[in-house]
C-alpha positions as CSV (number, residue, x, y, z in Angstrom):
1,X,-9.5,12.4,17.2
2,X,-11.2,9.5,16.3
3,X,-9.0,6.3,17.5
4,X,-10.6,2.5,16.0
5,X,-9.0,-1.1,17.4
6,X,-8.7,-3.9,14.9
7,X,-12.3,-5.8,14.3
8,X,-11.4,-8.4,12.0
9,X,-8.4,-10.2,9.9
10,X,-9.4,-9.2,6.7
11,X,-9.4,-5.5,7.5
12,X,-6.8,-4.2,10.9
13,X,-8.2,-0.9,10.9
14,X,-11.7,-0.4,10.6
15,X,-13.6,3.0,10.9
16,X,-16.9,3.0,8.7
17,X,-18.5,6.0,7.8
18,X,-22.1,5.2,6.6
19,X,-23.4,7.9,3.8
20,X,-26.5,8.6,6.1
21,X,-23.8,9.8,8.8
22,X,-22.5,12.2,6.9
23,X,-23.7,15.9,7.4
24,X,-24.5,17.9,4.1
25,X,-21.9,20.5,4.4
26,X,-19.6,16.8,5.4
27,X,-17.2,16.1,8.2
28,X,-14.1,16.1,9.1
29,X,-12.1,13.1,10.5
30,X,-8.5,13.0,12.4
31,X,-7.4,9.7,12.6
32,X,-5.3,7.8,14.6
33,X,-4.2,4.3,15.1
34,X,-3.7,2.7,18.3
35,X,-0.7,0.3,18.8
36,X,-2.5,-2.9,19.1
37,X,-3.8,-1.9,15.4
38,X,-0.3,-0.7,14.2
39,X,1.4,-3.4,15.0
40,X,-1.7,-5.9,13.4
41,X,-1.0,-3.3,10.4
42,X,2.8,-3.6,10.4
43,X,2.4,-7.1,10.1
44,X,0.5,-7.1,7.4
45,X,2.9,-4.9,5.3
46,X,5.7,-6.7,6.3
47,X,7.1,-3.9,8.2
48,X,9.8,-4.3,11.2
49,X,7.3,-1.4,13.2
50,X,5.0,0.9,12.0
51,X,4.9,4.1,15.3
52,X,3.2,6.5,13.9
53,X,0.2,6.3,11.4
54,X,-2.1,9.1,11.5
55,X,-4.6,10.0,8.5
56,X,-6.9,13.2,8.0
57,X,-9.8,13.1,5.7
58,X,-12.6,15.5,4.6
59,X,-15.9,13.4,3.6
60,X,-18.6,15.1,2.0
61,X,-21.7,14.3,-0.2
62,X,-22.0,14.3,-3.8
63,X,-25.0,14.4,-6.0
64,X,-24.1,11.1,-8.0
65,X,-25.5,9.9,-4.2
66,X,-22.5,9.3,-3.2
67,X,-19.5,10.5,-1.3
68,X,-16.1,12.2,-1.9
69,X,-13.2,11.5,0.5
70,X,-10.1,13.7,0.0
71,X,-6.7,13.8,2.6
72,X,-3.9,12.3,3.5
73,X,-2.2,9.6,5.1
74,X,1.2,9.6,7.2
75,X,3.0,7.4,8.9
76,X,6.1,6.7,10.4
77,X,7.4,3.4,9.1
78,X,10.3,0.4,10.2
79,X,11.9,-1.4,7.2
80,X,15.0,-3.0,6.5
81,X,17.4,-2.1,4.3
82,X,17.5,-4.5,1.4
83,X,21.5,-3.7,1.0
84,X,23.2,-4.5,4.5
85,X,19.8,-5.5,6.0
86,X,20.1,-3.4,9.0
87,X,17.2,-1.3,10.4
88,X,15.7,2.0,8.5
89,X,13.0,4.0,9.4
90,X,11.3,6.3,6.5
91,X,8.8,8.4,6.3
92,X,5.5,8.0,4.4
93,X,3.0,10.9,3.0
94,X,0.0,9.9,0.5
95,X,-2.5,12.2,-0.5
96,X,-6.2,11.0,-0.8
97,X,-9.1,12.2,-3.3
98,X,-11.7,9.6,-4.2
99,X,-15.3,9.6,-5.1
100,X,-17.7,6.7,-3.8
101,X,-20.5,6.1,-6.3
102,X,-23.3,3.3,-5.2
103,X,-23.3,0.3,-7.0
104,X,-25.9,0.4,-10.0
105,X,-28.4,-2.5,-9.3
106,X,-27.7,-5.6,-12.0
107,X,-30.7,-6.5,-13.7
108,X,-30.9,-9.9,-15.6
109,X,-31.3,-8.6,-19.0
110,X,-28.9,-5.5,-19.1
111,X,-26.2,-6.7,-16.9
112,X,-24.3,-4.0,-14.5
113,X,-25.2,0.2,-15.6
114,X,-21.9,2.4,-15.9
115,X,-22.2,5.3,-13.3
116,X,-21.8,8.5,-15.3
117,X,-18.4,9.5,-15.7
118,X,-16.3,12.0,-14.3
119,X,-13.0,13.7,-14.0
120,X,-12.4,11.5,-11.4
121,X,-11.7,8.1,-10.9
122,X,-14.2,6.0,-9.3
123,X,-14.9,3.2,-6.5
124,X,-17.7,1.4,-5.6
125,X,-19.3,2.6,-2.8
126,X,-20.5,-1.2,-1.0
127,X,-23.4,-1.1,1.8
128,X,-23.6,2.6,1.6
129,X,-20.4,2.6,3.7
130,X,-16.6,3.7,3.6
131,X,-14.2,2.3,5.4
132,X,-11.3,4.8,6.1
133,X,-9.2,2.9,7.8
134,X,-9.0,0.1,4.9
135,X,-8.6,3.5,2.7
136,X,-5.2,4.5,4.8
137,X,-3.6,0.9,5.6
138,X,-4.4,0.9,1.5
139,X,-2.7,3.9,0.8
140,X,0.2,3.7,3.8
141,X,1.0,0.0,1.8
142,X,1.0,1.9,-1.9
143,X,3.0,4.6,-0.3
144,X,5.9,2.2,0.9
145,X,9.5,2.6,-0.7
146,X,9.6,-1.3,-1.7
147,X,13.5,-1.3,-1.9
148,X,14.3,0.6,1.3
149,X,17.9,1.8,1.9
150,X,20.0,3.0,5.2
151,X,20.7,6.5,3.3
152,X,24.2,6.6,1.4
153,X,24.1,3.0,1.0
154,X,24.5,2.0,-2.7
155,X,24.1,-1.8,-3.9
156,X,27.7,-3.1,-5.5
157,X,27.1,-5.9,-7.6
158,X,29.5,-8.8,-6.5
159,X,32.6,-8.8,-9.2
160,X,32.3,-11.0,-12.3
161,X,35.4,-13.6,-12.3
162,X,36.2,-13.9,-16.0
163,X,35.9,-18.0,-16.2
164,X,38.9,-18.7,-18.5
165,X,38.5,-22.4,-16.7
166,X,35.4,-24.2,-16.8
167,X,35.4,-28.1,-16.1
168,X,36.1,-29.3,-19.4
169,X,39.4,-26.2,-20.2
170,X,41.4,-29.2,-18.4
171,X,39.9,-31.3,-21.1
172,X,40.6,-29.0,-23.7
173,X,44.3,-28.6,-22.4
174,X,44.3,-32.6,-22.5
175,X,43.5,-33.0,-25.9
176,X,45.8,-30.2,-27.1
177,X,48.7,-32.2,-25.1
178,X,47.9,-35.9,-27.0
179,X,47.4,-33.8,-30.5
180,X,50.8,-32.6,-29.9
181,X,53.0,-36.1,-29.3
């Protein structure tokens, strides 16, 4: 299991796999963050805790030169319930298939080349290099439920008052009073 500490701000998990690392029948990676990098993680997507977050991936090469990287991600994630804003803990699965493709050089006079397309999506493959932890905390922060709830709680909106009096009804009631002497 491979286990990576936080290297920088921008990214709290880093594990690069460099496309001249990668055997041609391609490897397999069990990941597993540490807690110094889960809790960098949970603070970056605003979680209460974050203490579990595991991902599995199968790299491999393709012929575009590139490289394919297919798995999962799950983690075991603190929240707070946006109804009675007590504690909840949920559960997180996301499933991983991308394809890496190097960046086409950019020549002066024809701008950026489109890599051929395929049935699947694309993403830029910087440096030669992917960087699977960015690829889970990515997919872990997708995979959040953005209104959590403590299950069987269901949001009541607060009662509408019908407003029969507003400031100026007193006024209204007034003027009804002079019109009548």
């Amino acid at each position: 299991m491979h286990d990576a500490n936080p290297k920088s701000a921008s990214s709290a998990w880093q594990v690069p796999v460099a496309i001249e690392d990668v055997p041609e029948a391609g490897e397999h990676f069990e990941l597993a963050a540490d807690p110094q990098t889960r809790t960098a993680i949970a603070k970056l997507a605003g979680l209460r805790n974050l203490p579990r977050f595991e991902a599995s991936f199968d790299v491999s090469r393709q012929r575009s030169g590139g490289l394919r990287v297919a798995g999962r991600v799950a983690a075991t994630v603190g929240q707070t319930c946006v109804v009675t804003l007590e504690p909840v803990v949920n559960e997180v699965a996301e499933e991983i298939d991308l394809i890496f493709v190097p960046q086409p050089p950019v020549t002066a006079s024809s701008g950026a080349t489109k890599p051929d397309e395929s049935e699947y999506e694309t993403e830029p493959l910087i440096g030669g290099v992917v960087d699977l932890g960015a690829l889970a905390t990515e997919f872990l922060i997708l995979g959040l439920d953005p209104y959590p709830r403590k299950p069987g709680v269901v949001f009541q909106a607060p009662q509408q008052t019908v407003a029969d009096e507003s400031p100026f009804s007193s006024l209204a009631a007034l003027r009804k009073s002079s019109n009548a002497d």
